[in-house]
Every structure is written in C-alpha cells, then in structure tokens.
N, C-alpha and C positions, 0 to 999 in steps of 0.2 A: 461465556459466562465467567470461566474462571480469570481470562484477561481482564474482565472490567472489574473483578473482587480484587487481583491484584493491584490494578491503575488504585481503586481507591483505598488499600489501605495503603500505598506509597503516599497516598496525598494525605490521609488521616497524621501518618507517622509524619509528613512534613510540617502540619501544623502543629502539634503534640509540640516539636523539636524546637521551629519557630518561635512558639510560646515557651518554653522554658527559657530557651539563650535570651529570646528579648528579656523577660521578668529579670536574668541575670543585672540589669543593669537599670530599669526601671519599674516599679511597682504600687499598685494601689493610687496611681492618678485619679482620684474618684472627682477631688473637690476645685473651685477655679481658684486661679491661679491667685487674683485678689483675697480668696479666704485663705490663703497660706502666707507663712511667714519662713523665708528660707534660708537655713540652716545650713552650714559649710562644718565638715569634720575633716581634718586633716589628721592622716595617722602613721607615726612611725612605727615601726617594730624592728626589733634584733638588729640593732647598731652596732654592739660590739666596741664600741669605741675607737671603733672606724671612723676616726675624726681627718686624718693627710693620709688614705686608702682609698688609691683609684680604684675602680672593678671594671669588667666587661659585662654587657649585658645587651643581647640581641646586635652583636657587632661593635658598638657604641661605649665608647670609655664613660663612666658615668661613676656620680658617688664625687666622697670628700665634701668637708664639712661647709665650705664656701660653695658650695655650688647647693648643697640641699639648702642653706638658708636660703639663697636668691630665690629658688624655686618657691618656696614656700611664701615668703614672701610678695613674690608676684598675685601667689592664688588668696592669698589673705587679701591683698588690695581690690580683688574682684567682689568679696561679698566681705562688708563690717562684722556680719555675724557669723565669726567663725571661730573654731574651739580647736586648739591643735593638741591631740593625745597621744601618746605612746602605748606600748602592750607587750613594756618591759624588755630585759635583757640589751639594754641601753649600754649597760657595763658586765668584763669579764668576757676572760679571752681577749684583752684587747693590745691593741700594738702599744710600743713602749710610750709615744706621744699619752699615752693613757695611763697606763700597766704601772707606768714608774714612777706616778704622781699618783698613786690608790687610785686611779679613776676619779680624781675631782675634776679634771679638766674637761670628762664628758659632762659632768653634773651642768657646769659653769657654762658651756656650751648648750644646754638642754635650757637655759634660764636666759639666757642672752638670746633664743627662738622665742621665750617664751610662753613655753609648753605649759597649758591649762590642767592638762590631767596625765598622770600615770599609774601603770599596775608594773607590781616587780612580775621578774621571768626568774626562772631558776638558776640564771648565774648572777641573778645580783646574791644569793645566799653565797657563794665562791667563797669569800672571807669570813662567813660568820655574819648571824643574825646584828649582831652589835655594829660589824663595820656597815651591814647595811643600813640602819638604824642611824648611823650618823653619816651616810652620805645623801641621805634624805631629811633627814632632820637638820642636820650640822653639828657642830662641838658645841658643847656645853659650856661655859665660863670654867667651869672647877678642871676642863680640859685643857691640854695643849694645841696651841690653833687655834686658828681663827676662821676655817673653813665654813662658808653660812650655810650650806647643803642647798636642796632643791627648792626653788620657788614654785614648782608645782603641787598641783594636791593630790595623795598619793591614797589609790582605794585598792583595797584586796579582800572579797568578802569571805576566803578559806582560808586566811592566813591567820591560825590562830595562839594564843601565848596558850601553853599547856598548862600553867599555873593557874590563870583564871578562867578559860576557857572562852576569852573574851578576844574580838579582833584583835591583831597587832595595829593594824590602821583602818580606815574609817571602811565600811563595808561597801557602802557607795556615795555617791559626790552628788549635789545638787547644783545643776548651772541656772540662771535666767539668761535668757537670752529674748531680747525684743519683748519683756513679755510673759515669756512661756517658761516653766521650770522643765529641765530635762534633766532625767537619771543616769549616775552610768555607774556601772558595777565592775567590781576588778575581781580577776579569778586568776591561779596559776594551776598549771600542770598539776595532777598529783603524781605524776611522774615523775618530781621533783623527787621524790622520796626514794625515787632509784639513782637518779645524776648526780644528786648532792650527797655529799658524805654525809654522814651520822652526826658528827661533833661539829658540825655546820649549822646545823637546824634544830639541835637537840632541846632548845625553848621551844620552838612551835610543832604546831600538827597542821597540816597540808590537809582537808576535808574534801568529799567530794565536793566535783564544781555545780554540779545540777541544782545540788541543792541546797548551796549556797545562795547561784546566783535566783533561783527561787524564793527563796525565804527572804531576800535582800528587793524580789519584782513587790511580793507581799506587804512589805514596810513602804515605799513605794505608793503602790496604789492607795494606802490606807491614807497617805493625805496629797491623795488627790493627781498623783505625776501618772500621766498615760504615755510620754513620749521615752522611752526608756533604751538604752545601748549598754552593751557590755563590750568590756576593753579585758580580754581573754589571751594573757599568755597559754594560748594551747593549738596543737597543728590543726590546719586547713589547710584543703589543694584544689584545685579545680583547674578544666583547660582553659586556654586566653579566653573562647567564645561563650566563658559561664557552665560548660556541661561538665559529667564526670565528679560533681566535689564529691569531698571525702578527707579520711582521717579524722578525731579525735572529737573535734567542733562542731562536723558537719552530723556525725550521730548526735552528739548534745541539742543542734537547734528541735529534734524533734521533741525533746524532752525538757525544754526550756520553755518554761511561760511563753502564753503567744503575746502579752504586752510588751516584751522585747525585739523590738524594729531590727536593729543594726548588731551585730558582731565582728568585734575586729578581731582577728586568732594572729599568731606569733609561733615559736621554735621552732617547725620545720626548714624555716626559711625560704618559701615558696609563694609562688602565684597565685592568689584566690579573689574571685571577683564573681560571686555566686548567689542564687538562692534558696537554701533550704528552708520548708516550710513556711513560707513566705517571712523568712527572716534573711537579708544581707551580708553576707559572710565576704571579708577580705581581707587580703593580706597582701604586704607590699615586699617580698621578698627579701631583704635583708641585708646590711652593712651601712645602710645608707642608699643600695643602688637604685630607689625609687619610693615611691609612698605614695597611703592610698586619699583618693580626694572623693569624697562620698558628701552627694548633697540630699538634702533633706526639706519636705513639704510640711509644715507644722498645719495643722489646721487650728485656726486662730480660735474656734468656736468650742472645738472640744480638747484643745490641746493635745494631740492626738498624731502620730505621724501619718499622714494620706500620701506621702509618697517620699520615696527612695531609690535613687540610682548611684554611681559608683566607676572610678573610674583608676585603674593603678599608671601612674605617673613618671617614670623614667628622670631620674637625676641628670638627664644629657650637661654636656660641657657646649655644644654649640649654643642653644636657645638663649643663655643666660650669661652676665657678669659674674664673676666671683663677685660673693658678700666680702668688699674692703674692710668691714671691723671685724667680718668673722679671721680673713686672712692676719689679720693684725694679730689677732688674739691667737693663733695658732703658733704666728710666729714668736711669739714670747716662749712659748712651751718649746720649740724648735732649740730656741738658746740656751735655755735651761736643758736639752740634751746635751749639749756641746758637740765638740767635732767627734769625741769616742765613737759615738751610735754609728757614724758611717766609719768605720776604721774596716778594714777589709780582710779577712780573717783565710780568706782562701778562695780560689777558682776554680769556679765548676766546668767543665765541657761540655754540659748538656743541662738542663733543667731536672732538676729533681723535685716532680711532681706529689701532690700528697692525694691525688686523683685514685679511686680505686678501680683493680679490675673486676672480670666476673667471680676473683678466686678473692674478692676483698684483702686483696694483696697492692702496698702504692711502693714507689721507689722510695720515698721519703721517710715512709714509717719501717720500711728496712734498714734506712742507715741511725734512724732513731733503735730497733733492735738490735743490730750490733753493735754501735757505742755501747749500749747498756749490759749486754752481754758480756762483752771485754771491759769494762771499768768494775762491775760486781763482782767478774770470775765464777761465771755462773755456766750451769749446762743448758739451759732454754732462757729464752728471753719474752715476755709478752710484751704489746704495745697496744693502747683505743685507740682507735684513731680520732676520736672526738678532741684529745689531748692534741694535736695537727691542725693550725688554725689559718697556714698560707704554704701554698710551695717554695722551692727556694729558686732563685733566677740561673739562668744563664750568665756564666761570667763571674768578675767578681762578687763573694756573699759578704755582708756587711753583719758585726755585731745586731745592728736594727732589724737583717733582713733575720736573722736566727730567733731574734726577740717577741717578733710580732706572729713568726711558724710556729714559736711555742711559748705563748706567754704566760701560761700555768703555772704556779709555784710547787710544781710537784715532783717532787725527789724520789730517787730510786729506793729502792730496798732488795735485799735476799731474803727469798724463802725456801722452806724445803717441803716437799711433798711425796708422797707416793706414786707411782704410776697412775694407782685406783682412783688418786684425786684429782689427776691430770685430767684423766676422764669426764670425772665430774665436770671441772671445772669449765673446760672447754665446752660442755654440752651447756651450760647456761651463755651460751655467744648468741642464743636463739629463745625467742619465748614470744608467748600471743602477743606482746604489746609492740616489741621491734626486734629486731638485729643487731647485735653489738659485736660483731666479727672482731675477735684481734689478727694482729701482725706476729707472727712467729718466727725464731728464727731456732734452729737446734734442733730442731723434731719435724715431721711433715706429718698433716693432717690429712685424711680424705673422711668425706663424710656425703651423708644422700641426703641431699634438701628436701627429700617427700618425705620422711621418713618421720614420726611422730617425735616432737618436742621431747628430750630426756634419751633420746634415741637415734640419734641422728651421727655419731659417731662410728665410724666403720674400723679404723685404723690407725695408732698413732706409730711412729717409726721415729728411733732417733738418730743422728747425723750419721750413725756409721749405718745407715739401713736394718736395723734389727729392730726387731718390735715392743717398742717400751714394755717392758714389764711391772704387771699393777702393783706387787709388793716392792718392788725396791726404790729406792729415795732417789731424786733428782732436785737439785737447786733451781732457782728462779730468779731472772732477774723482771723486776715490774714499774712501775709505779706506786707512790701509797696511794695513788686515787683507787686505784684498781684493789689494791690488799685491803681497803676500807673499806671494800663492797661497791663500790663508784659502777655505773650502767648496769648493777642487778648481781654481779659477780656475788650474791652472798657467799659462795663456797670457800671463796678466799678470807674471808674476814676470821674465821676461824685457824689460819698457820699462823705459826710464828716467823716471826722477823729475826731473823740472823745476824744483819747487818742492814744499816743506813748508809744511802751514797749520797752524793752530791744532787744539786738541781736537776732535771732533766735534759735542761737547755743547757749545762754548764759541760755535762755529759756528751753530748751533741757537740759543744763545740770541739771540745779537747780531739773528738775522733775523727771532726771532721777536719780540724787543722792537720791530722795524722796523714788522712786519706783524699787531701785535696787539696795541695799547699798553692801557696798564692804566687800566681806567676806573675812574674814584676819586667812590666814593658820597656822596651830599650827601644 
C-alpha cells in the first residue's frame, strides 16, 4: 500500500510539474484560432549601450547591434502585427561608442529598429532628470543641437514630478493593432532610489509599482481595454524550463490586477520566461545578448488576451547577416572615435577579471582599489563593484578597453571617519533587498553571513593586523557615487569630503600604466 501511495504521488507531482513548465510558455488557449488576432511583442531590456559588444552566451558569441537588428527584423517579417518594446536601461554604463556621445548614438539606434514603446530603467536617471528628458524628448530650439531624441513613446506610470505630483511621462500608451486597443504600462524599480544618487532624481518621486501599475489597469478598463502588458524595469528570474521564478516582479504579478496578461521585467539582467498567476513574466537577459519574442491570441469578440506564449531568443552571429545600415551607422561613430580609443596604454599577462568570488572579492576591483588608495593617499580604499562594467583582456589594454570597464563619470574623493563608522558603514554591504558587497583594500573584514542584518560584522583588522579601533580616525578613499549614498550606503552621506580626485577611470589608468607597462613587440 505504501508503494502504490508513493507510485501515485510521484505521478501527481509529475503532472503538477508538467502543467506549470508547459503554462510557462503557453496559456489560456480557450478560443479558435479564426477568433483571434495574433499579436507579436518583441522585447528588449538592459542594452547598456552595447551597441559594437560581443558577449558569450551558452557558448555562442552573440550580441552587437547589427546582428540584434537582423534578428529582429527577420521575426517582424513573420507576423505585420508586431510592436517592438524595450524595459528601459537602454543607456548608462555604456562603452565609449555611446558614453562619449551622451548616449545619442543608442537613442538613434533605438529609432532606426524602430522601437514602438519604452519605460526608462534607473540608469537612464545616471545624468540627471533633464539629460534624460532630452534624450527622450530631444533639444529644444532655444538649445544647442540638434539631437531629435527618441521616436518612441515613452510610458512610466511611478515616475512622478514632485512639484505637481503629476506623471513625468504618459502613465500608459494605447496601441491598435488590427483592430484591437492594447495597453501597456511602464514601471521602474523603486529601488532606483537606492542606485541613483539624490541630486539625480531630486524633481521626481519613484512610487510604488503595484500601485501604480493598478491605478493605471483602472483607467484602462474604464474605457473599455481588456488586453493589457506592463513594460517593468524591475528583476525577474526563472530556470530555462519556466520553474523557480522569483525576485521583485514575480511577487508583484500576485498583487497586479489580473487584467494584466504579459510582464516584461529588466535590471537583474537574467533569464525569465515564466508564469505567475497566470500572468507571463520575461526577460531577455541583457546587453543585447538576446530578446524576448512573446506571441499573443487577442480574441476578436471581447478584445481580451485568450492566449500567451513566449520565447527568449539568442542574438547568434551564425543564423543571420549583419544589418549593413545598422553596420554603417556604427561605423560613423567608429570614426568619430578616432584611432586614440585603440591606443594601447599597457600589457597585461593574464586577464583581469571583474568576476567575483565567494568572498565578493574580483582581481579587477582590486587594481581599481589600489589605484584609488595611492592617487588619494588614503589608509583604506572602497570600491561597488556595480561601478565594473567589463573585465580587461589578456594582452595589450586599449584606452576603449578601460573606457567601456568603467564608463561612469565618477571621481574619487577623501574621507575621514572613525573606526565606529567604519563599522557602521560596512554593515550596510547587506540588507533585505540585496547585497552591495564592496572591494577593500587596507583593512580585512570577516564577517558571518547568518548572522542578523546590522550585525554581521565580526572583525575589522587594518594592514598591519591590529584591530581597527572604533575611536580613532582613518581616511578613505571612494567614489562620490558611494559618498552620495549610491546602493544604500546612507551612512556615508553624512562625512565630509577632504579632498576631490580625478575620474575613476583616469585613476585606473595612471596605476595601471605604473603596474603594467606596455610591451612593445620586436
């Protein structure tokens, strides 16, 4: 008896299992195939500005901007009725083909796909509410330039001006398509309000998303749209076969209106191709290395989505052509680098990876902490490594290849603290929401990962092995993203600044031409 209770709940648990991964990719087929009208959503997320950035991905060199047109492309000539959206973080953090042109060159590139719809990600705020404002908008006449900004429509339904307490941009977008009106709503992180600096975002207020993108299903239904998506800068993750989601989105779909069919999430930069609560959660991983192709059953009768499935798509370089106008257009920006970008600033022996260990320690954001330690003249150094955007190569490193490892505009500073603050400070590396491990260099940390939030510090030791003492003062060298509270660090925001240093990457370079000088082949 108990082997036939066991046989059948192994078979129960197989069909349970069955029916979830399959729904992960198809759902609510109710109506035929004649009463629907089908819908193609193509979705990018977290580009970065990874416009000439190969990546690897399952083996497979993929990515760069000529090759996701072609892709994209192809699956647009499969169905007319298709809407290509993004889910923000399009720009920032990006290699210099970007970085050194404010990021117009992804914009122009975003408008040359095409792209129907976008929601900002929390580094389009990197420069300021205003420079986002006008790489979305464009310049003004009474401005310098002639930049036209995004031909897409841009919806964010949290993103609001503190002054009037009115959206910054439209809350959500209305499409027809064949027909049928579809909604789609834009949300970002409110996480933002940890990543972004203060004097970034200081017109607007970041709201929750729930109940945003609620209030925004509400308006919505009121005349009359049933087929509804949200375009969600915020994490999801799920395994390749649909099971396991999770992170930030995947709580949300329970608490999202159930008129909302599809969810596209973004920042983690991960694989999701799921369903919660019978809502469609995906994400296409990031740089470019792929994107996700979600097709849609509209039922003609009650405008209504009856079915959804979903597929993430790999930028391979074999399957496709390079796009020749996108290549063209790349290479104008290419010349307008000139030959400095590859100028070769020194030789490495090995790779210096920005990969972390289990002690979230990389080789990369070490030689980023020593430069900065030695150019401040500082007794500790910190470094995020979110601030670490590529490793550097083997062989010779190029101005470009330093440029695009650290494209942030953020310069060092000195500060001075107490032992007792050092404490502090390092104890906010950890909190419910994430992890913001820094890089040290000056001092060694041990600390117990079970051990409660606020408390997790066991020991700080400084270079000569004695044990930081909490009253006495020790300098710092950091970042201002970091001293401006940047990934949660509030405790920093309160020292003073001592001294300003140069770029970070300017910093990097100077140490690393010190400690890796370029060997010149005979």
């Amino acid at each position: 008896m108990r082997l036939f209770q066991r046989i059948a709940m192994l078979l129960l648990v197989g069909i349970l299992l069955f029916t979830t991964y399959h729904h992960a990719f198809q759902t609510h087929f109710t109506a035929s195939s004649n009463d629907l009208i089908h819908v193609q959503l193509l979705g990018i997320n977290d580009l970065h500005g990874q416009l000439d950035q190969y990546q690897q991905l399952q083996g497979k060199r993929v990515g760069g901007a000529e090759y996701l047109a072609s892709h994209l492309q192809a699956y647009q000539e499969k169905n007319p009725h298709t809407l290509l959206v993004h889910t923000g973080d399009m720009v920032g953090g990006s290699p210099p083909i970007s970085s050194l042109f404010n990021d117009e060159p992804t914009i122009e590139f975003l408008n040359l796909l095409n792209v129907d719809i976008g929601t900002p990600g929390n580094h389009e705020f990197d420069r300021g509410v205003a420079e986002m404002k006008r790489l979305i908008h464009g310049e003004s006449p009474q401005e310098k330039g002639n930049f036209k900004g995004a031909t897409a429509q841009y919806t964010s339904a949290n993103i609001l001006d503190k002054k009037t307490g009115e959206t910054v941009f439209r809350p959500y977008v209305i499409k027809k398509i064949n027909g049928v009106n579809m909604g789609f709503i834009g949300v970002v992180t409110t996480d933002t309000n940890d990543f972004v600096l203060a004097n970034s975002r200081e017109e607007v207020m970041i709201t929750d998303e729930v109940n945003a993108i609620n209030k925004s299903v509400k308006q919505l239904k009121e005349q009359g749209i049933r087929s509804i998506v949200v375009l969600a800068h915020v994490s999801v993750q799920s395994d390749q076969n649909g099971g396991n989601p999770k992170e930030d989105l995947a709580e949300m779909a329970y608490k999202v209106d159930d008129e909302v069919d599809v969810m596209l999430g973004a920042h983690n930069h991960q694989y999701a191709n799921t369903v919660v609560d019978d809502k469609l959660l995906v994400q296409a991983y990031s740089y470019g290395k792929a994107f996700s192709q979600v097709e849609l059953g509209v039922d003609k009768r009650t405008e209504e989505i009856a079915y959804k499935q979903a597929e993430i798509v790999p930028v391979e370089h074999e399957s496709v052509k390079p796009d020749p106008k996108v290549m063209t257009f790349l290479q104008t920006y290419k010349d307008q680098l000139g030959t400095d970008a590859g100028k070769s600033i020194g030789t490495l022996p090995y790779q210096l990876t920005r990969k972390k260990n289990e002690r979230a320690e990389s080789p990369l954001a070490q030689l980023v902490a020593e430069a900065s330690r030695k150019e401040m003249q500082a007794d500790i150094a910190l470094v995020h490594h979110g601030g670490i955007r590529a490793s550097l190569p083997k062989g010779d490193v190029t101005k470009k290849d330093l440029y695009t490892a650290f494209p942030f505009e953020h310069h060092l500073v000195k500060i001075e603290v107490t032992g007792g603050d050092l404490y502090e400070i390092l104890e906010q590396q950890w909190s419910e929401k994430y992890d913001a491990a820094l890089q040290t260099v000056g001092i060694t940390v041990e600390w117990n990962d079970l051990a409660p939030f606020g408390e997790r510090i066991e020991e700080i030791k400084a270079e000569s092995g004695e044990p930081i003492e909490l009253t006495q003062t020790y300098t710092i060298a950091l970042s201002n993203y970091l001293q401006e509270g940047g990934d949660g660090f509030s405790k920093l925001t309160s020292t003073k600044v001592l001294q300003k240093g140069p770029l970070i990457v300017d910093a990097v370079a100077m140490h690393f031409e010190d400690s890796y000088p370029l060997v010149v082949q005979k």
